[in-house]
mmCIF file of the C-alpha atoms, coordinates in Angstrom:
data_MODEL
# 
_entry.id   MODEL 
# 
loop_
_atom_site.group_PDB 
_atom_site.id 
_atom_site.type_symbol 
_atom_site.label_atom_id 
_atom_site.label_alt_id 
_atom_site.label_comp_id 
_atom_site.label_asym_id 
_atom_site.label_entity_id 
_atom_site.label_seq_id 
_atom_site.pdbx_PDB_ins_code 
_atom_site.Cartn_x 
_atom_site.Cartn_y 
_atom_site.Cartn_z 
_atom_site.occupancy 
_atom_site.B_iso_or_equiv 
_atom_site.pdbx_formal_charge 
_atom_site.auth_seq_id 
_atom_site.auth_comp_id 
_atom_site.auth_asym_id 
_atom_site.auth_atom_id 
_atom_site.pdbx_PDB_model_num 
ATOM 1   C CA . UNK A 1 1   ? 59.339 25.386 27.680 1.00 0.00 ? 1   UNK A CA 1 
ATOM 2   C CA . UNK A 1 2   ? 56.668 23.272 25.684 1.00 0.00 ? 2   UNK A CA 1 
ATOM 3   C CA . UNK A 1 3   ? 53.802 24.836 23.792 1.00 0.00 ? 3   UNK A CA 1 
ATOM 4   C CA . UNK A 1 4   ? 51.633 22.907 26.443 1.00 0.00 ? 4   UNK A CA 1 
ATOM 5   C CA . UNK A 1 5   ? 53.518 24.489 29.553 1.00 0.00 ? 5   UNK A CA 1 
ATOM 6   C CA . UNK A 1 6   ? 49.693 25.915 30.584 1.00 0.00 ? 6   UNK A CA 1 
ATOM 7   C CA . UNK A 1 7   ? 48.189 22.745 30.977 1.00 0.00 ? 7   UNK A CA 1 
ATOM 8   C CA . UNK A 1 8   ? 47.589 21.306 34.386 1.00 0.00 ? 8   UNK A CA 1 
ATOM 9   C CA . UNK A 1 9   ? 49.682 17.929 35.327 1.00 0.00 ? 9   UNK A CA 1 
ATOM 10  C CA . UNK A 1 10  ? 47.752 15.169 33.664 1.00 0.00 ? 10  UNK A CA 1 
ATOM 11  C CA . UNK A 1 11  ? 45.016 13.031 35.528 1.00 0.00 ? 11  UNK A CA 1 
ATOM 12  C CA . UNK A 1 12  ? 42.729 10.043 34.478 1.00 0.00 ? 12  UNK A CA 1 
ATOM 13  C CA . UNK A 1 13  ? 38.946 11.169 34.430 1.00 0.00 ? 13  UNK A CA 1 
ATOM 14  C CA . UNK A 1 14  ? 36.753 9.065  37.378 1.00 0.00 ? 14  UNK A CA 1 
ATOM 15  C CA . UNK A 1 15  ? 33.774 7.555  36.340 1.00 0.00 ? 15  UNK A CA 1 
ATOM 16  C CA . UNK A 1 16  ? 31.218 10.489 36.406 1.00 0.00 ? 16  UNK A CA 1 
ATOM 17  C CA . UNK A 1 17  ? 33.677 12.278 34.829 1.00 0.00 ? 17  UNK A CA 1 
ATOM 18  C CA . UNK A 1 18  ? 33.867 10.307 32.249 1.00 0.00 ? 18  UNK A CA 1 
ATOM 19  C CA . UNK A 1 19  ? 30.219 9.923  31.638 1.00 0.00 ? 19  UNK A CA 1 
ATOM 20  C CA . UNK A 1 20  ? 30.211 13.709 31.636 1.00 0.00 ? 20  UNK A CA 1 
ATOM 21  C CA . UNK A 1 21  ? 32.189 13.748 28.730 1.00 0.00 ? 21  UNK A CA 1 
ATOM 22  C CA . UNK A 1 22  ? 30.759 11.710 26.902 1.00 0.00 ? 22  UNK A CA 1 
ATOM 23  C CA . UNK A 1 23  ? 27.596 13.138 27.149 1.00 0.00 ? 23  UNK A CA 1 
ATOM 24  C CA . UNK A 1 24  ? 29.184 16.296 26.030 1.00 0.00 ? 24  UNK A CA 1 
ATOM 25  C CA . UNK A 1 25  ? 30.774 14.863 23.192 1.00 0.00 ? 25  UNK A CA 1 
ATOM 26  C CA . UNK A 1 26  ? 27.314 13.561 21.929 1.00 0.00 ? 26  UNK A CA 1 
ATOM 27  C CA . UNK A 1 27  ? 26.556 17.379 21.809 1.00 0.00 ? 27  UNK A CA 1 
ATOM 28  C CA . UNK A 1 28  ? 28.692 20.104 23.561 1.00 0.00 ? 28  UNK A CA 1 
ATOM 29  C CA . UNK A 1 29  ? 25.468 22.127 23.946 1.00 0.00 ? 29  UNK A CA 1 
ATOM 30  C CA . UNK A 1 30  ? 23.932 20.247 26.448 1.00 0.00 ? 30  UNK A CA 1 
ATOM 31  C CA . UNK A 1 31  ? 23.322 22.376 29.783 1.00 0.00 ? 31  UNK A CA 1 
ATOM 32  C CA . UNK A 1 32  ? 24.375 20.543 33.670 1.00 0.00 ? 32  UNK A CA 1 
ATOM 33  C CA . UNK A 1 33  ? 21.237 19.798 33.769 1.00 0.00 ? 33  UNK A CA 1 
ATOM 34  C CA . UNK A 1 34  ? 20.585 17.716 30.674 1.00 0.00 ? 34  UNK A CA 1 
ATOM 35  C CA . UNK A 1 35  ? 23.707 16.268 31.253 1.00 0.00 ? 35  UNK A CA 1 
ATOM 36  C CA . UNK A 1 36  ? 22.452 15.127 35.042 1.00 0.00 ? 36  UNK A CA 1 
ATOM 37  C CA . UNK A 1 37  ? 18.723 13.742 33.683 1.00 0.00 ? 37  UNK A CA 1 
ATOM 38  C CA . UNK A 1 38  ? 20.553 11.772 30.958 1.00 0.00 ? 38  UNK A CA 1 
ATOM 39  C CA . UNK A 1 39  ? 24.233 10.037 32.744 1.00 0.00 ? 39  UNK A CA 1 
ATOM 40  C CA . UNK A 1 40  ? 21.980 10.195 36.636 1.00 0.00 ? 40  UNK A CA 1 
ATOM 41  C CA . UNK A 1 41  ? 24.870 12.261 37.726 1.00 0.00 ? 41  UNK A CA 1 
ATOM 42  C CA . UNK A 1 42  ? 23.235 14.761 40.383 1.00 0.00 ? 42  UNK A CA 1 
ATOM 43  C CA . UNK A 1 43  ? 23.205 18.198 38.440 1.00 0.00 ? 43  UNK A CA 1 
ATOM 44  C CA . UNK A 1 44  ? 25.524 19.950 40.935 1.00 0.00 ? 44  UNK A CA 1 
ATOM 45  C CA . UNK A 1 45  ? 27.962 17.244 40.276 1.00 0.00 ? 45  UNK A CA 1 
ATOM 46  C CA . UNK A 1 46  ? 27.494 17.642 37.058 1.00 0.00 ? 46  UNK A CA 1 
ATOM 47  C CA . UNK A 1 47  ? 28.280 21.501 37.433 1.00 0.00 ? 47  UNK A CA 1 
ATOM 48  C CA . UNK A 1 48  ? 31.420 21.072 39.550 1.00 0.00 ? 48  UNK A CA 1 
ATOM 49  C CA . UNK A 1 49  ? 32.864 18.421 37.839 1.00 0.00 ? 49  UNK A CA 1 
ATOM 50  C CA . UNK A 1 50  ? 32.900 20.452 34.303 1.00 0.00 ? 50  UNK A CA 1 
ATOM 51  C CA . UNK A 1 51  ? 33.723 23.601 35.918 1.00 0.00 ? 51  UNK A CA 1 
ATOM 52  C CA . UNK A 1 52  ? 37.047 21.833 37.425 1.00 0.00 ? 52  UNK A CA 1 
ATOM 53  C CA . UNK A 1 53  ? 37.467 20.029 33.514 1.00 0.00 ? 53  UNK A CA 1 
ATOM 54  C CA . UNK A 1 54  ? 37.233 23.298 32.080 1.00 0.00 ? 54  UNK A CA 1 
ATOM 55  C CA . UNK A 1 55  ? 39.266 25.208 34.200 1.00 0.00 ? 55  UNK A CA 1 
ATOM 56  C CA . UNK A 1 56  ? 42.182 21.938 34.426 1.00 0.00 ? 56  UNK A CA 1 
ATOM 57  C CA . UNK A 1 57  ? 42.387 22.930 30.111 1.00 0.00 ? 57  UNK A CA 1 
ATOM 58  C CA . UNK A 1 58  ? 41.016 19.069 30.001 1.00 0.00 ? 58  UNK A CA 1 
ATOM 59  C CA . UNK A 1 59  ? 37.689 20.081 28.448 1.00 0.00 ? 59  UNK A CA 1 
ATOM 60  C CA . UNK A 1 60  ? 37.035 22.587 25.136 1.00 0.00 ? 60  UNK A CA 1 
ATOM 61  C CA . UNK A 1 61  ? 34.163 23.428 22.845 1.00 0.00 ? 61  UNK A CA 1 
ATOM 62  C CA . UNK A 1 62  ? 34.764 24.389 19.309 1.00 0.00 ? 62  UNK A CA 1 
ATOM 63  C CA . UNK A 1 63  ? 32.300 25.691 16.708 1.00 0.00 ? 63  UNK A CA 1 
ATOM 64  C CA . UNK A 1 64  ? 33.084 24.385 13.512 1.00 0.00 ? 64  UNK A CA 1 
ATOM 65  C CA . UNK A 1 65  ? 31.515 25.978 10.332 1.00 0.00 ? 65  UNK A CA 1 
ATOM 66  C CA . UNK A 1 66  ? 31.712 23.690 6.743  1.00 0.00 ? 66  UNK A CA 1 
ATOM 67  C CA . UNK A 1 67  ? 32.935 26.561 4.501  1.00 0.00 ? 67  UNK A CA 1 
ATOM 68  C CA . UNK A 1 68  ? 33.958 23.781 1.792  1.00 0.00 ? 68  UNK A CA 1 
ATOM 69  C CA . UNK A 1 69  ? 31.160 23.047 -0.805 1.00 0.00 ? 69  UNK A CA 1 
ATOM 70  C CA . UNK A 1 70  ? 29.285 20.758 1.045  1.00 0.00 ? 70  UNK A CA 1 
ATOM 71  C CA . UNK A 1 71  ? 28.582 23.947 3.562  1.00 0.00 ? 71  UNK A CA 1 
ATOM 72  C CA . UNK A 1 72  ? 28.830 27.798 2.618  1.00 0.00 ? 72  UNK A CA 1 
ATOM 73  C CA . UNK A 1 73  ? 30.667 27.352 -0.787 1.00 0.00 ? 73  UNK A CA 1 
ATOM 74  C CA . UNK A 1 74  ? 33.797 29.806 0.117  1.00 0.00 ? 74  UNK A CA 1 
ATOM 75  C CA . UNK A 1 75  ? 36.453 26.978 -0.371 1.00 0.00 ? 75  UNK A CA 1 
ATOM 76  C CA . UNK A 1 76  ? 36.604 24.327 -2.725 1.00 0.00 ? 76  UNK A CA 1 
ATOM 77  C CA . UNK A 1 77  ? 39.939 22.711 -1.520 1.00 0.00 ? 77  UNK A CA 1 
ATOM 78  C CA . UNK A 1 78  ? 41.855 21.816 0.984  1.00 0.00 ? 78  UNK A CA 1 
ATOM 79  C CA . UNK A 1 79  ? 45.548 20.962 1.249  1.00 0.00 ? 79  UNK A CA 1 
ATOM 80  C CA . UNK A 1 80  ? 47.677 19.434 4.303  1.00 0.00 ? 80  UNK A CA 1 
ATOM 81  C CA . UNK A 1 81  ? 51.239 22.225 3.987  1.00 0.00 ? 81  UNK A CA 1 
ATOM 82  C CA . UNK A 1 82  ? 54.240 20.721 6.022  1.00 0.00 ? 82  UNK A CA 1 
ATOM 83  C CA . UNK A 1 83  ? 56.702 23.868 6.208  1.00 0.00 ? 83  UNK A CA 1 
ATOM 84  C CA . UNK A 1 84  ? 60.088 22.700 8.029  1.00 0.00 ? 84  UNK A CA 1 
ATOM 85  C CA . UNK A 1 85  ? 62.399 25.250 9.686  1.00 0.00 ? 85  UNK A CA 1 
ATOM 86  C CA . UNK A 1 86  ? 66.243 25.620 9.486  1.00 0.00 ? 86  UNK A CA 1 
ATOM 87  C CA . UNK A 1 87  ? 68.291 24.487 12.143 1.00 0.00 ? 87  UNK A CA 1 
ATOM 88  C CA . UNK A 1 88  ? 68.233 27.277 14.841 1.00 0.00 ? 88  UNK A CA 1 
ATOM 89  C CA . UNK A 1 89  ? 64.612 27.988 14.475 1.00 0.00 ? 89  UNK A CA 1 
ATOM 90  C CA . UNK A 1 90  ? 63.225 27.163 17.997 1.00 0.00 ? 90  UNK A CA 1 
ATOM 91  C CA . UNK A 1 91  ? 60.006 26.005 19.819 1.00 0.00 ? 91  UNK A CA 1 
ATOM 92  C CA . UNK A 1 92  ? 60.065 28.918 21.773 1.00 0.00 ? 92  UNK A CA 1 
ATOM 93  C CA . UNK A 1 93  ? 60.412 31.373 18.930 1.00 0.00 ? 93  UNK A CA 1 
ATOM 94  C CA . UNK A 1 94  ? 57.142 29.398 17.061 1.00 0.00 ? 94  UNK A CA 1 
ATOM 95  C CA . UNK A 1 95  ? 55.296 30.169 20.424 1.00 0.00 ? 95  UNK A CA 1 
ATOM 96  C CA . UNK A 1 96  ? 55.946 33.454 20.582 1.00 0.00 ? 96  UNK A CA 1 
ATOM 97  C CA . UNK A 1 97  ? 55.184 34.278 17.380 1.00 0.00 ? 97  UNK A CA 1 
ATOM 98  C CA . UNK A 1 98  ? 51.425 32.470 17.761 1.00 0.00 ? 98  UNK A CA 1 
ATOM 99  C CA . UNK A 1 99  ? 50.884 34.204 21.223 1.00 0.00 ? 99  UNK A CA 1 
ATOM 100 C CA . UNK A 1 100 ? 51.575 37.330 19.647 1.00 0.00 ? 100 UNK A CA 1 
ATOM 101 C CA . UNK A 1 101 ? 48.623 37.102 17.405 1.00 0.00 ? 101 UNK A CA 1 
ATOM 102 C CA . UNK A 1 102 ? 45.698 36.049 19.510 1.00 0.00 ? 102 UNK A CA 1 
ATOM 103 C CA . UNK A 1 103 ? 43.165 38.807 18.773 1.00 0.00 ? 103 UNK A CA 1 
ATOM 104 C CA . UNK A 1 104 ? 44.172 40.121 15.694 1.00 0.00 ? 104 UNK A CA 1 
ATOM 105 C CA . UNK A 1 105 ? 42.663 38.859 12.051 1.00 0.00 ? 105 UNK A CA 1 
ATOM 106 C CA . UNK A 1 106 ? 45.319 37.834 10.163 1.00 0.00 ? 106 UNK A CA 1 
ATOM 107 C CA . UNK A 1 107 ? 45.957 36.248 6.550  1.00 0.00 ? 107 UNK A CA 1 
ATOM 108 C CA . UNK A 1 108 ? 46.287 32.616 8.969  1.00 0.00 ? 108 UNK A CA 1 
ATOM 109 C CA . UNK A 1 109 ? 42.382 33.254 10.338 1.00 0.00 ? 109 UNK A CA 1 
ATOM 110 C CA . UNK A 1 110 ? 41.587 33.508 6.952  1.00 0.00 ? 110 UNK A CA 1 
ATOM 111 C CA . UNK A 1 111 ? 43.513 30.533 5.138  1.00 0.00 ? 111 UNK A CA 1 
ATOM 112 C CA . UNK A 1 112 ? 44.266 27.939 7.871  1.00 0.00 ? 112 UNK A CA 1 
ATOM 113 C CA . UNK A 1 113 ? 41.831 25.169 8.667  1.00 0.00 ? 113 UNK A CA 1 
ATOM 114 C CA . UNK A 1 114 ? 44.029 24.067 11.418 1.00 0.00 ? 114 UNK A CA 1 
ATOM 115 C CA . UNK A 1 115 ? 47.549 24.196 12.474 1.00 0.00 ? 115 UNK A CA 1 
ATOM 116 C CA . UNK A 1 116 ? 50.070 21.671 14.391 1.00 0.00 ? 116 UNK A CA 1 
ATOM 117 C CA . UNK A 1 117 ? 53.772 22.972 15.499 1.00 0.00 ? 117 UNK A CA 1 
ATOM 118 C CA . UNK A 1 118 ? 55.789 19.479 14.742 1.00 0.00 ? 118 UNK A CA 1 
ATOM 119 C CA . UNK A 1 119 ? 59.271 17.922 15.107 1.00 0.00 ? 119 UNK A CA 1 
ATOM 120 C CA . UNK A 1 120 ? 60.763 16.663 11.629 1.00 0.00 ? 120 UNK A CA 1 
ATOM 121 C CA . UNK A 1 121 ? 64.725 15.296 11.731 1.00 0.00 ? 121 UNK A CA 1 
ATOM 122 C CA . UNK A 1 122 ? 65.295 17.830 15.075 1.00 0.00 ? 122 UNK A CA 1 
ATOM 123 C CA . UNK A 1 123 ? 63.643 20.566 12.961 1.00 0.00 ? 123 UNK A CA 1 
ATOM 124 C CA . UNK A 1 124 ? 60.691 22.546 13.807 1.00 0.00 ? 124 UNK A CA 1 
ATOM 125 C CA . UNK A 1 125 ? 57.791 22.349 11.458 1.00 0.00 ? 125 UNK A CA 1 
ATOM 126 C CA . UNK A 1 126 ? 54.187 23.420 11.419 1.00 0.00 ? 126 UNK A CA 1 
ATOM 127 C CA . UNK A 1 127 ? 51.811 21.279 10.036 1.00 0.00 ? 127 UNK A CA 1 
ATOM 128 C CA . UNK A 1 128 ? 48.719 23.117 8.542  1.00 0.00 ? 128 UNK A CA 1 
ATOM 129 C CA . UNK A 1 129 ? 45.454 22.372 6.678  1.00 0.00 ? 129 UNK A CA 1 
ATOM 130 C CA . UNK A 1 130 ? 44.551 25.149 4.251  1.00 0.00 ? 130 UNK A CA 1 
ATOM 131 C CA . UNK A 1 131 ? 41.519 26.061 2.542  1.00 0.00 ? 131 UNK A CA 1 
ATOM 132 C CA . UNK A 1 132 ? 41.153 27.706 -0.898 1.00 0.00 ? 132 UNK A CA 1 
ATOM 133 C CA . UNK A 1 133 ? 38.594 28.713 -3.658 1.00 0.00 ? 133 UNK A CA 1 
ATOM 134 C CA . UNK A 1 134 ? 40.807 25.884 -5.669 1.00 0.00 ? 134 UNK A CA 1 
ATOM 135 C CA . UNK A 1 135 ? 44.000 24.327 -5.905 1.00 0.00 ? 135 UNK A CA 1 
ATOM 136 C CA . UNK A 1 136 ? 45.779 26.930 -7.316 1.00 0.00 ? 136 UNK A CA 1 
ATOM 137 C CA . UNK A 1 137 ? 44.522 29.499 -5.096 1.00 0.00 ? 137 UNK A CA 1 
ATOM 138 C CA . UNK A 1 138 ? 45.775 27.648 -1.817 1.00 0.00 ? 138 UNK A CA 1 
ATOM 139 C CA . UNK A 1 139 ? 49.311 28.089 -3.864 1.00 0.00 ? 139 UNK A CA 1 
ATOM 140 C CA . UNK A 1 140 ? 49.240 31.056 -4.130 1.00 0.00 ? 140 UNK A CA 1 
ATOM 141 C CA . UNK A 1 141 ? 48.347 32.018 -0.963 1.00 0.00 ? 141 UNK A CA 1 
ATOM 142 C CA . UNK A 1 142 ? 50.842 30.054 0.559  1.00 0.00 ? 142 UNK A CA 1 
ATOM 143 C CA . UNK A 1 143 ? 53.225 31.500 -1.612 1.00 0.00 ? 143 UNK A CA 1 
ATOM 144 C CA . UNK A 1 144 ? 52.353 34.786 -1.608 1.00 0.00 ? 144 UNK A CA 1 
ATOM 145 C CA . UNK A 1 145 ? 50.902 35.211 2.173  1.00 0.00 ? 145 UNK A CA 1 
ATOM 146 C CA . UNK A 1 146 ? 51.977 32.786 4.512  1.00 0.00 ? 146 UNK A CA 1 
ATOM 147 C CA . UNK A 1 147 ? 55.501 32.433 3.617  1.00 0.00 ? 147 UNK A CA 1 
ATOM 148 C CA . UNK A 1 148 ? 56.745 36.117 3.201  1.00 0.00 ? 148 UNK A CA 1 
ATOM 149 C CA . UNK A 1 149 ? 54.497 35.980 6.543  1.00 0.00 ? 149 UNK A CA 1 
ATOM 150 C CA . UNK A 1 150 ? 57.046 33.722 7.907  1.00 0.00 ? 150 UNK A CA 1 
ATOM 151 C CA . UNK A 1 151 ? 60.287 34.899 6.392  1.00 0.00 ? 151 UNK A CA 1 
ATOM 152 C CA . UNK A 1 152 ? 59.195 38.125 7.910  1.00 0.00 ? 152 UNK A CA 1 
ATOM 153 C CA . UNK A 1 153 ? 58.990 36.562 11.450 1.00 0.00 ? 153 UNK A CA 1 
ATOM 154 C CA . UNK A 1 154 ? 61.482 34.092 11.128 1.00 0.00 ? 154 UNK A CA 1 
ATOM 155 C CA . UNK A 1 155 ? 64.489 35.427 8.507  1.00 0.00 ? 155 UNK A CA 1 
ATOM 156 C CA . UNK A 1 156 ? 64.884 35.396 4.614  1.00 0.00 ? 156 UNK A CA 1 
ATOM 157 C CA . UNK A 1 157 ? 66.764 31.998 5.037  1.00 0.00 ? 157 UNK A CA 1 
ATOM 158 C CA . UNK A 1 158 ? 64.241 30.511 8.008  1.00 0.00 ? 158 UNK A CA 1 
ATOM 159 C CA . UNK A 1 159 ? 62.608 27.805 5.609  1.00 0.00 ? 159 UNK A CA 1 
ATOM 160 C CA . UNK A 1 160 ? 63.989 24.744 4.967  1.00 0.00 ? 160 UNK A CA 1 
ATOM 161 C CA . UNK A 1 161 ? 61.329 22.629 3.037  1.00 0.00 ? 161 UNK A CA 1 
ATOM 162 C CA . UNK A 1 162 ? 57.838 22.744 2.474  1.00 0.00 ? 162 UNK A CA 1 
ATOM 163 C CA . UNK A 1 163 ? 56.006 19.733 1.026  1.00 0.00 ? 163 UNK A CA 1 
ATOM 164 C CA . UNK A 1 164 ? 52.439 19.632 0.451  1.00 0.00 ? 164 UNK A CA 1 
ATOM 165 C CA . UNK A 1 165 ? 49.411 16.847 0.115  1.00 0.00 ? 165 UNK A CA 1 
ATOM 166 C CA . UNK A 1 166 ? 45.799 17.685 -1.349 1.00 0.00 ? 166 UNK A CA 1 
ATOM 167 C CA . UNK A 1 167 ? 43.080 16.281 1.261  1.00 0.00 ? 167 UNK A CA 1 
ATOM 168 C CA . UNK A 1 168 ? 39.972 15.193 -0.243 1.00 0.00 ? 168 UNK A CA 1 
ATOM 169 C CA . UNK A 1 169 ? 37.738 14.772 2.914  1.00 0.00 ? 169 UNK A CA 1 
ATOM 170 C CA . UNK A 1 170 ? 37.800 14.534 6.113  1.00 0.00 ? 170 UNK A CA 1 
ATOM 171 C CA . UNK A 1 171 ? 37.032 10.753 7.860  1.00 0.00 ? 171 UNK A CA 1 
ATOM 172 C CA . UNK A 1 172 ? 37.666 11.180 11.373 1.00 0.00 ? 172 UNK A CA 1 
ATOM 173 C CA . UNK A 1 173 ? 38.319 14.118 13.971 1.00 0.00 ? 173 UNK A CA 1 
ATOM 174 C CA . UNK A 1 174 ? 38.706 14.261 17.820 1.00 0.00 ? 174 UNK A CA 1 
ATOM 175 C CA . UNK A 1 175 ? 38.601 10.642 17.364 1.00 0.00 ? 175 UNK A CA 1 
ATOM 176 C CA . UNK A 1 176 ? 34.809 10.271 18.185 1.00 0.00 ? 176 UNK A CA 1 
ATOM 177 C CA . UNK A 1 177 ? 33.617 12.270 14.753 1.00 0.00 ? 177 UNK A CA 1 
ATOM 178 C CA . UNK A 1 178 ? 32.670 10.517 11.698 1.00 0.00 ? 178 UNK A CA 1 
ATOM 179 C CA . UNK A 1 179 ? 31.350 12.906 9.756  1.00 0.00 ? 179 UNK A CA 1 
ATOM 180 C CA . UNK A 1 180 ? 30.032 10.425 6.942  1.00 0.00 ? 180 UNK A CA 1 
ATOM 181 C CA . UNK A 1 181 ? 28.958 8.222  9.644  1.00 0.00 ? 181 UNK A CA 1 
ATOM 182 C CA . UNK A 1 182 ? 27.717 9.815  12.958 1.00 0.00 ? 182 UNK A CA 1 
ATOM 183 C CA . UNK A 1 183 ? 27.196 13.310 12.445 1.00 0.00 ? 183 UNK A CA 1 
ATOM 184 C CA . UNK A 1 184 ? 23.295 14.709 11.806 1.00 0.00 ? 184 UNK A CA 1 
ATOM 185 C CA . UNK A 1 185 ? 22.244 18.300 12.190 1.00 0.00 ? 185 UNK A CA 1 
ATOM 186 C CA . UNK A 1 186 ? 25.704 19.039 13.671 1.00 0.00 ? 186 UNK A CA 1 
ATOM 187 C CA . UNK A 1 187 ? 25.901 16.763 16.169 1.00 0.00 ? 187 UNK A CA 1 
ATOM 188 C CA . UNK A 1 188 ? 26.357 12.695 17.421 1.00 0.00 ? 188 UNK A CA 1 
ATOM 189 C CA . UNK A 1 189 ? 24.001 11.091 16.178 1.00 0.00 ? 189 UNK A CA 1 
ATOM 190 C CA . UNK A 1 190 ? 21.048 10.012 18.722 1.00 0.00 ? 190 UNK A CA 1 
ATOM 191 C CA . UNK A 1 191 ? 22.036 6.475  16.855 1.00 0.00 ? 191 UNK A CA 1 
ATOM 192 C CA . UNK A 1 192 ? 25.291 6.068  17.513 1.00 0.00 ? 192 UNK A CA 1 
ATOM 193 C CA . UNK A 1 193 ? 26.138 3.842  20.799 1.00 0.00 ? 193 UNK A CA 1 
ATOM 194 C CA . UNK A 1 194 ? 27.296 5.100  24.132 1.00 0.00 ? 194 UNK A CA 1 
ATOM 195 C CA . UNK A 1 195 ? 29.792 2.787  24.250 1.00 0.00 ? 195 UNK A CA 1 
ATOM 196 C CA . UNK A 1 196 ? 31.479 4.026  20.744 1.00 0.00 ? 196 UNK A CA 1 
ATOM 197 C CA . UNK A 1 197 ? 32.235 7.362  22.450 1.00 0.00 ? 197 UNK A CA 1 
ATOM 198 C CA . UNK A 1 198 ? 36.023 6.706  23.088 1.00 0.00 ? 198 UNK A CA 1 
ATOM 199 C CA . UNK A 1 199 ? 37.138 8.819  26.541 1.00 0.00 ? 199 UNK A CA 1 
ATOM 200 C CA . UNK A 1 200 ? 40.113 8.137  28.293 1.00 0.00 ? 200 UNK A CA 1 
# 
């Protein structure tokens, strides 16, 4: 079993698809209609096409909300956490740990950014971004939350390694974003060129 087991069997994206898409990456908002008057894909095209995207697990909307100091002021940092298993801890075990969780609040809604299971030297690992009021705050909430989270899950003994990197600011994400660059009033900037939208 693989984390992405619910996924439908991959499949390239035809033409109107793909214009679709883009026109939802320029801003995720935009209704079948708007999508129709701007790409000159008929609107109940438009309609089937993203129902069948959505419901294939191809196509997702996420609302992101800057709590770092450029946005609401609750964090101040942000640090990249790789925490490697021991030998034994398994894929499956990971996955059943995160299904276990979906509508509950926990101490990882609160602190984690975003969150990657990973493979290090035939090892398990999750790969998180944390947030914090500072520096030292992200330690100790990693110390003092996540882990004994973890060990609790996992076993006294289930952590191998942890090793840590302090991100400054983000350049790039869902490789079309450029904050810095293309982003205005949360969304694609009206300036930036159709053909810099990268679908596959």
């Amino acid at each position: 079993m693989t984390y992405s087991d619910n996924k439908s069997q991959s499949r390239g994206l035809d033409e109107q698809e793909r214009m679709i898409v883009r026109a939802l990456v320029r801003d995720s908002r935009l209704s079948d209609n708007q999508i129709g008057k701007l790409t000159g894909v008929p609107t109940p095209t438009v309609r089937r096409k993203r129902k069948r995207l959505e419901e294939a697990g191809l196509l997702s909307y996420f609302c992101a909300l800057d709590m770092q100091e450029t946005g609401t002021g609750k964090f101040g940092a942000r640090h990249l956490y790789v925490i490697k298993f021991r030998i034994g801890i398994t894929l499956r075990q990971i996955v059943e740990e995160i299904k276990s969780e979906p509508n509950v609040r926990t101490i990882f809604t609160d602190l984690i950014y975003e969150s990657h299971i990973a493979e290090i030297d035939g090892r398990i690992a999750l790969v998180m971004v944390i947030e914090g009021k500072h520096d030292a705050d992200i330690v100790e909430n990693v110390q003092g939350k996540i882990v004994p989270s973890l060990r609790k899950n996992h076993g006294p003994d289930s952590i191998e390694e942890i090793s840590t990197i302090r991100l400054l600011s983000p350049i790039r994400i869902f490789h079309n974003y450029v904050p810095m660059v293309n982003m205005h009033h949360g969304i694609l900037s009206d300036k930036w060129p159709k053909d810099a939208i990268f679908v596959a």
